[in-house]
C-alpha positions in Angstrom: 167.3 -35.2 -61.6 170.8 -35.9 -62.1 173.5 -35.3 -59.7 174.9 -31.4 -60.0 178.8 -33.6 -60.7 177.2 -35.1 -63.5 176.1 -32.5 -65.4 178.9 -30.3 -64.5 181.2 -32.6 -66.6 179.5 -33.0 -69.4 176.3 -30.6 -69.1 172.9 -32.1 -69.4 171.8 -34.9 -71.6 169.0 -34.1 -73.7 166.4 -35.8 -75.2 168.0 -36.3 -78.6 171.3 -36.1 -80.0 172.6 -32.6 -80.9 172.5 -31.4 -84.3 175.5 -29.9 -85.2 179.3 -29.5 -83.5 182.8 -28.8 -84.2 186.0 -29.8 -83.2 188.3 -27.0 -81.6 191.7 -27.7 -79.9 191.2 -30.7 -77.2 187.4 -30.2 -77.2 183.7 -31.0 -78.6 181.8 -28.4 -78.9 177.9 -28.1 -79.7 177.0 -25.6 -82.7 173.0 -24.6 -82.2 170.6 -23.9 -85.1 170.5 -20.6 -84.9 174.3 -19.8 -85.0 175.1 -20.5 -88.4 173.7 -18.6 -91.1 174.0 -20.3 -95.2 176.3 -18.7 -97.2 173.4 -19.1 -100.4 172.0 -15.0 -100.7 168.1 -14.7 -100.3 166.2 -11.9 -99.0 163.5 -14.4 -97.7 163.7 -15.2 -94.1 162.0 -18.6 -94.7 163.7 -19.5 -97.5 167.4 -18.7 -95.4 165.8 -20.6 -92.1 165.2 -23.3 -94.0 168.8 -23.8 -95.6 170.2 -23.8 -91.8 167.3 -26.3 -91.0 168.3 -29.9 -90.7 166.4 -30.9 -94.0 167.9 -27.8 -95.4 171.6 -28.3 -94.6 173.5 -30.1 -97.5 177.2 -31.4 -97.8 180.2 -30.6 -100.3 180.4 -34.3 -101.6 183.9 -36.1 -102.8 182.6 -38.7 -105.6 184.6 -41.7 -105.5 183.0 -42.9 -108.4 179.4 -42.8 -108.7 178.1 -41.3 -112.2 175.4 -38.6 -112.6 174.1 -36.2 -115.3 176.3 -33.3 -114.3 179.2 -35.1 -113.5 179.0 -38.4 -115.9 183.1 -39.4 -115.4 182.8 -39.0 -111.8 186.0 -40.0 -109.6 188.0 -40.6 -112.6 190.9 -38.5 -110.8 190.8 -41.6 -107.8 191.5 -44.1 -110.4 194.9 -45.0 -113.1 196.5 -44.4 -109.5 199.6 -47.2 -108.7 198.1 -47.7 -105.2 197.5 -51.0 -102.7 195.4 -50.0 -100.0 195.8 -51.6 -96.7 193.5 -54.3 -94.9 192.0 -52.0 -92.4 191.5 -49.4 -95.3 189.2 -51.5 -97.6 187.7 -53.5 -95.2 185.4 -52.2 -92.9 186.8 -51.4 -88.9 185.9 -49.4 -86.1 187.9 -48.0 -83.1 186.7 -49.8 -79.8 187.4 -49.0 -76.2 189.4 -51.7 -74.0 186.7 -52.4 -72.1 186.2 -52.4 -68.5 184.6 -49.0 -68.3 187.8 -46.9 -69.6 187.2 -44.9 -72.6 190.6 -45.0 -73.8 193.0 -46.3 -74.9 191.4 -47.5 -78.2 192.3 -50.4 -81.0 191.1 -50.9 -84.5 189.0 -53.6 -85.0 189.1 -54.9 -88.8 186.2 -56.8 -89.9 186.3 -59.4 -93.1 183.4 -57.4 -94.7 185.4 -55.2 -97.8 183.4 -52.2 -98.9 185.8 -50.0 -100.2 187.6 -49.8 -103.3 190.9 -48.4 -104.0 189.5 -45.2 -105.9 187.1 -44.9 -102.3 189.9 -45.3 -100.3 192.0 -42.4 -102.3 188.8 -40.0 -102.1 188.9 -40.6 -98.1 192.4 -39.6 -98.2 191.6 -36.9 -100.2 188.7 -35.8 -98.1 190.9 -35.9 -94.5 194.1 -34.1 -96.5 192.1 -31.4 -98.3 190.3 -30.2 -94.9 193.6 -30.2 -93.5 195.4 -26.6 -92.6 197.3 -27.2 -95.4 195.3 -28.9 -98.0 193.6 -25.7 -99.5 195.1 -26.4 -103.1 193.5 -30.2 -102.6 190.0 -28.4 -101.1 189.2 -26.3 -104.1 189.5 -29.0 -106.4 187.8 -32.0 -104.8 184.6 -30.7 -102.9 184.7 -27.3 -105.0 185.6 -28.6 -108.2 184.5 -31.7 -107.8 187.7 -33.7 -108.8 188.7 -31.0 -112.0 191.8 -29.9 -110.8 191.5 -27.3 -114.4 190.2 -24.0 -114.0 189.3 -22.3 -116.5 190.7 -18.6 -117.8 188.1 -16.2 -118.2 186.7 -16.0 -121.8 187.9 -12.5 -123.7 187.0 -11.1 -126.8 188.9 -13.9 -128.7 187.1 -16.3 -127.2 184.6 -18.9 -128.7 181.6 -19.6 -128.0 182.5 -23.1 -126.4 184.8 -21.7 -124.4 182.8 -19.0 -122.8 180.1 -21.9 -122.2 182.0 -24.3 -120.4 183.7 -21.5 -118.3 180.0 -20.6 -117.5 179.2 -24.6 -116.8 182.5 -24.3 -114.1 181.5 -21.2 -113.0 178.0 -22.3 -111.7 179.5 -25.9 -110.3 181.7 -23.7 -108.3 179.0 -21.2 -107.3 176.6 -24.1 -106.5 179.2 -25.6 -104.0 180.2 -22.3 -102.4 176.5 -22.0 -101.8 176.9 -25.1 -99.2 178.8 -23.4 -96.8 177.9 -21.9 -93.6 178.7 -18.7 -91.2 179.4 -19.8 -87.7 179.2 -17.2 -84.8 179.2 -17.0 -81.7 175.7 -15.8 -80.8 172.4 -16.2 -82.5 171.9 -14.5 -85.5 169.4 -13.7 -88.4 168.6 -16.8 -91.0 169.4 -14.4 -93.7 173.1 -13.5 -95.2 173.6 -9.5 -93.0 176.3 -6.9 -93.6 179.3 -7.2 -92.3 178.9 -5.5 -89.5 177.3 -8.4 -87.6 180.3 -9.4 -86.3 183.3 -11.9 -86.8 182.3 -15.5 -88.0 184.1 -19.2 -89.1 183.1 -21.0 -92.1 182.5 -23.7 -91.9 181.2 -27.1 -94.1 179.7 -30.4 -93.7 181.0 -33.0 -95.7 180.5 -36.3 -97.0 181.2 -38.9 -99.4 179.4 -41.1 -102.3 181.0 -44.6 -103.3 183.1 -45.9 -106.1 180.6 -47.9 -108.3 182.4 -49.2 -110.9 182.4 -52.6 -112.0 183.8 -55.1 -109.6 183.9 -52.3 -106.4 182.3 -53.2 -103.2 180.0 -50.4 -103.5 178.8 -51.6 -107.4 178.2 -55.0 -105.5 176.3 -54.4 -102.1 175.5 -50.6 -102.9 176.8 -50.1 -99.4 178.1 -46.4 -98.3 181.1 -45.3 -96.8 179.7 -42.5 -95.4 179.9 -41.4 -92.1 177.4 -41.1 -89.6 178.2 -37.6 -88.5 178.5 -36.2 -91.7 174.7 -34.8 -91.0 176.6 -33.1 -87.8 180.1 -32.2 -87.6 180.9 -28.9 -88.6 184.4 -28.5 -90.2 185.8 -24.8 -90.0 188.0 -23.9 -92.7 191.4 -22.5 -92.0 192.0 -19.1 -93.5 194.4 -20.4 -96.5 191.5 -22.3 -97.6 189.1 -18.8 -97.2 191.9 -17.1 -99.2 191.6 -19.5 -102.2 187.5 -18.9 -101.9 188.4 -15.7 -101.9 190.3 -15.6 -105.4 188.1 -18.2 -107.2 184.9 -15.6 -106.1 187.2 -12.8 -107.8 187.8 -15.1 -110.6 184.5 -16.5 -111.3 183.0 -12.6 -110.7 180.8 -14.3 -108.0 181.4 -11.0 -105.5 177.5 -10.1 -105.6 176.8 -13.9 -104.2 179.2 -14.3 -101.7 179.7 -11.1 -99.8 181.0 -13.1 -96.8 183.6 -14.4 -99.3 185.2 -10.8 -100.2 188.2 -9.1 -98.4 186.5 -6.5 -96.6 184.6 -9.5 -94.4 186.0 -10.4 -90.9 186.4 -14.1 -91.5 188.6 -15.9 -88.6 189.2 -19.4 -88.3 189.4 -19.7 -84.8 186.9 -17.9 -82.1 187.5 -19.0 -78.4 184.7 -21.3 -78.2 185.4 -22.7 -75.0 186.1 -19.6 -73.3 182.5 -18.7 -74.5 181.5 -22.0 -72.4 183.2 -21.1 -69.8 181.9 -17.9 -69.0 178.4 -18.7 -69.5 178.5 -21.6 -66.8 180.3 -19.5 -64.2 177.7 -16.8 -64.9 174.9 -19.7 -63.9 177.1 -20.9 -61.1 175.9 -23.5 -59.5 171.9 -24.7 -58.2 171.7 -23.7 -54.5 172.8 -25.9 -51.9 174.0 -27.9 -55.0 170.6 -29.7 -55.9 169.7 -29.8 -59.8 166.5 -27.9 -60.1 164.4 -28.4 -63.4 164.8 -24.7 -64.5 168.4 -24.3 -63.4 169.0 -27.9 -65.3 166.9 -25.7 -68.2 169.2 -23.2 -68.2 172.2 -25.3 -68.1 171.0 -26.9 -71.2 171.3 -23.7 -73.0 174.9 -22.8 -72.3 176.4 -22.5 -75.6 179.3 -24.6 -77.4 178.8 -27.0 -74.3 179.8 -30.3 -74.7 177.6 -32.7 -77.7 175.8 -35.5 -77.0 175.2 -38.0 -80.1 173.6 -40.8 -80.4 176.1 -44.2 -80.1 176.5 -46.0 -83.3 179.1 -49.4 -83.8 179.1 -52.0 -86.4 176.1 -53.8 -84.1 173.7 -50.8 -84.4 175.0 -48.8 -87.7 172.1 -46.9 -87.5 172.2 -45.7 -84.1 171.9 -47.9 -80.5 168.2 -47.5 -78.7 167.2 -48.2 -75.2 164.3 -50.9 -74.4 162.2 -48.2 -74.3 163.1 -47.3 -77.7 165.0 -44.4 -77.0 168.1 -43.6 -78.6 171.4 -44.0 -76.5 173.1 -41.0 -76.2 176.9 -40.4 -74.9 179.0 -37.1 -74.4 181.5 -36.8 -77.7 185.2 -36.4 -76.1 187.6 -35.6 -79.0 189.9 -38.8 -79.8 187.1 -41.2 -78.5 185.6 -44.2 -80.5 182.5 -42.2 -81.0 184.2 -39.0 -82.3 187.1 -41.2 -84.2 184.6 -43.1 -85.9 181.9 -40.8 -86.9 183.6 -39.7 -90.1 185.1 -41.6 -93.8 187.9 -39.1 -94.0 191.3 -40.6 -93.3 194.8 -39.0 -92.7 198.5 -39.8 -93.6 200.8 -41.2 -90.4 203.5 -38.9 -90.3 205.4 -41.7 -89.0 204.5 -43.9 -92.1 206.0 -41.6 -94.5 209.4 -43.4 -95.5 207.2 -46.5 -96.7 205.6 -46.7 -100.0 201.8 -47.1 -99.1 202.3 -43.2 -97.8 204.5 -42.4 -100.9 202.1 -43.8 -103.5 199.1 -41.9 -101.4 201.2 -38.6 -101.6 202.0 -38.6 -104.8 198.2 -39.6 -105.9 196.9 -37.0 -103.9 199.8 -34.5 -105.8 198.2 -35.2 -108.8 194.4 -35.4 -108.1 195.5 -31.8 -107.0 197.3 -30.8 -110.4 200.4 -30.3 -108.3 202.7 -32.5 -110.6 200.9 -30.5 -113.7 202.1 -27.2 -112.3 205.6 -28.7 -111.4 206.2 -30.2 -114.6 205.3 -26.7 -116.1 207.4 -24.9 -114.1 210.5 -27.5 -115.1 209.8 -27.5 -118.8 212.2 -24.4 -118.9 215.1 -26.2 -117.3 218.6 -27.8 -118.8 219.3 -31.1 -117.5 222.2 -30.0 -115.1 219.7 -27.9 -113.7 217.9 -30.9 -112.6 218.4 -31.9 -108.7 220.8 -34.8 -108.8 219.6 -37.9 -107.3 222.1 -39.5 -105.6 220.9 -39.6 -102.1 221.3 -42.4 -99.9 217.9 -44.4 -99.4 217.7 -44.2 -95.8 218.5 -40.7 -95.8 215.8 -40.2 -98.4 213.4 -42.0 -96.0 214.6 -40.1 -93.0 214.0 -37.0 -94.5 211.0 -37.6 -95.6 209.3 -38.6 -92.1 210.9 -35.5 -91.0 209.3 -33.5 -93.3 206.3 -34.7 -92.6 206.5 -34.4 -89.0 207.4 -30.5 -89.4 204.2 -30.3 -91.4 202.2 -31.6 -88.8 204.0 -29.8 -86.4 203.2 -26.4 -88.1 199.4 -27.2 -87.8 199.9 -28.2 -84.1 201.6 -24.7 -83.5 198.9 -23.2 -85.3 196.3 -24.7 -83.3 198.2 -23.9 -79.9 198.9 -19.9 -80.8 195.2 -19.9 -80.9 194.8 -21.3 -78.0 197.5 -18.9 -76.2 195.6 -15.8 -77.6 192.6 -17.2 -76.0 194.4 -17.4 -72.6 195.6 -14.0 -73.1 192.3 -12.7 -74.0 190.7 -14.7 -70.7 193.4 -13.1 -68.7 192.8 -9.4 -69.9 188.9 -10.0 -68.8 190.2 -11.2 -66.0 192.5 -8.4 -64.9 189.3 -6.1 -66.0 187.3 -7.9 -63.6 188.8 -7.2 -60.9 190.1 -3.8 -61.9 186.3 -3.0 -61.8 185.7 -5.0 -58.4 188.8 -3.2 -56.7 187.6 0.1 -57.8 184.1 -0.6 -56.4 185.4 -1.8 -52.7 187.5 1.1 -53.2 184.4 3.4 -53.5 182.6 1.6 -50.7 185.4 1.8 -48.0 185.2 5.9 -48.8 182.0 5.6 -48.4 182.4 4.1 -44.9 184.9 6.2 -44.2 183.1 9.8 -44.6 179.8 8.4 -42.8 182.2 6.8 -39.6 183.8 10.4 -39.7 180.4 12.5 -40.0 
């Protein structure tokens, strides 16, 4: 048995690595089987259990570039881009402890093996920008649209019959995507889509990534992925602008009877105090008595939900996952910002303090126009007289100095977010709190009346 300290930081280890978690605040958190519920509509209970299963569970995929029948020019929106990646982007690296026991802090290490083209490294940036708080406009055209940043009008009586087609072809792309995403709550609940009345929930997606191809990539070369090796496992919960803009494209594609869960009248958050959940569930256990680890109190322990996940370790050694001698895979607790959790995913995100150079200019303005956010500006400008137009006379440093602290107040905006969530779970832990011991005061209070009439009788 282990020692009741060990398990008390990281709960139990288990026999194999967790199956799903997400990442909320400054924590890990484990997602079990039976909390999330598919977003696909079936009245069959085997049919929804097995869309939650592991075999069942699929990704929203970014295509960097690898054809199929449904989507023959696929990550054609990743290339004609005026782009030169960096070392550590193309080549592939891997975050590594310091050694000597401490977990942090970390360094890159950059190997000489490339395996990423240009067009793969833009769909990573993509992929990290568009699940971003603020990268709805980029999340609805990548993983829903699948690189189309057109959406069609609905057909009307003057339509053809062409265009009424391929608005039915975009139509079911987007349906079949939408399908992909999950209900996350905080308690077990039924395999099938219920009413609304079970309760508030989180989408939430897995995600993952297929490689450029093309002639002369890495990928068309050594068919190697790029892929991550949680992207079977880490849960991503969509922020509520990206539920908003689910919300009009179900309007829009008249896809209200499919997606219930994606209509106003649902109580979709994108926040539920998941480690306040932990909390309360281990101080309701307490601790084994006399502080030796029992086999059923180390049992129950195990079941404490959104405890901390344990995964399996993977590096550039073991790619597929480190064993034991025994053959037993070698599992460590996942800390947010360690190599494991760091690692684990293809996604990348723009340094805020990169943002006067030009590698994080020419990534910016690709990812502008993968999103069709240059289309709609350049509509929008059309209209204009050429002293309308901003003049340009800016100094370049102050350009540049702007520009880093614009993108620090963007970043800053999602690190507010993410802390007035985490203030409104105080509060709420404080009001159960006060309730607490509202309820214990009035109980002693009962109980020394009590006292008090049988001492006087």
């Amino acid at each position: 048995m282990p020692s009741f300290g060990e398990v008390d930081l990281h709960g139990p280890r288990p026999e194999a690595p967790d199956q799903l978690f997400l990442v909320q605040g400054s924590g890990t958190h484990r997602v079990r089987k039976e909390q999330i519920v598919s977003m696909r509509l079936t009245d069959v209970e085997e049919v929804a259990e097995r869309l939650r299963s592991a075999g069942g569970r699929l990704p929203l995929i970014i295509n960097a570039g690898t054809p199929t029948e449904t989507n023959p020019e696929a990550g054609k929106c990743f290339r004609v881009h005026e782009f030169v990646p960096k070392r550590q982007e193309v080549n592939e690296s891997e975050w590594r402890s310091q050694g000597n026991g401490a977990p942090l802090p970390l360094h890159l290490h950059v190997s000489d093996h490339q395996y990423c083209s240009s067009a793969d490294v833009l769909a990573r940036y993509a992929g990290g920008e568009a699940l971003a708080p603020s990268g709805h406009a980029l999340f609805i055209v990548v993983f829903l649209n699948e690189g189309n940043p057109k959406f069609l009008p609905k057909p009307t009586e003057l339509s053809n019959e062409e265009e009424r087609q391929a608005f039915s072809t975009q139509r079911m792309k987007i349906g079949r995507n939408l399908s992909k995403l999950f209900l996350v709550y905080a308690d077990c609940a039924k395999s099938a889509l219920q009413c609304k009345d079970r309760g508030s929930a989180m989408i939430a997606c897995l995600t993952s990534i297929v490689s450029d191809k093309s002639p002369g990539s890495p990928g068309a070369s050594y068919q190697s992925s790029i892929a991550g090796y949680h992207d079977r496992s880490r849960l991503h919960v969509l922020p509520l602008g990206h539920v908003r803009r689910m919300q009009a494209l179900v309007a829009h594609y008249d896809l209200e009877s499919w997606f219930p869960a994606l209509t106003p009248s649902w109580p979709i958050k994108e926040w539920m105090p998941l480690a306040y959940h932990r909390t309360r569930a281990v101080d309701a256990l307490g601790a084994p008595e006399n502080g030796l680890v029992t086999p059923d109190w180390l049992e129950k322990r195990g079941s404490i939900p959104f405890d901390t996940p344990w995964v399996q370790q993977c590096d550039m050694a073991h790619p597929s996952g480190k064993h034991d001698g025994c053959g037993k895979p070698v599992l460590v607790p996942l800390a947010q910002g360690s190599a494991e959790e760091r690692n684990g995913v293809p996604w990348l995100r723009l340094d805020v303090e990169d943002a006067a150079s030009e590698h994080y200019q020419q990534i910016s303005r690709a990812l502008e126009r993968i999103s069709g956010g240059t289309e709609r500006k350049r509509n929008c400008e059309q209209g204009k007289s050429a002293k309308e137009q901003p003049e340009k006379s800016k100094e370049m440093d102050e350009v540049a100095r702007l520009r880093v602290e614009n993108a620090k107040l963007g970043r800053k905006v999602d690190s507010v977010k993410s802390e007035l969530a985490a203030a409104q779970h105080h509060v709420t832990s404080l009001i159960i709190e006060c309730q607490k011991q509202e309820t214990l005061n009035q109980e002693l209070t009962a109980a020394l009346r009590a006292r008090d009439r049988d001492g006087s009788a």
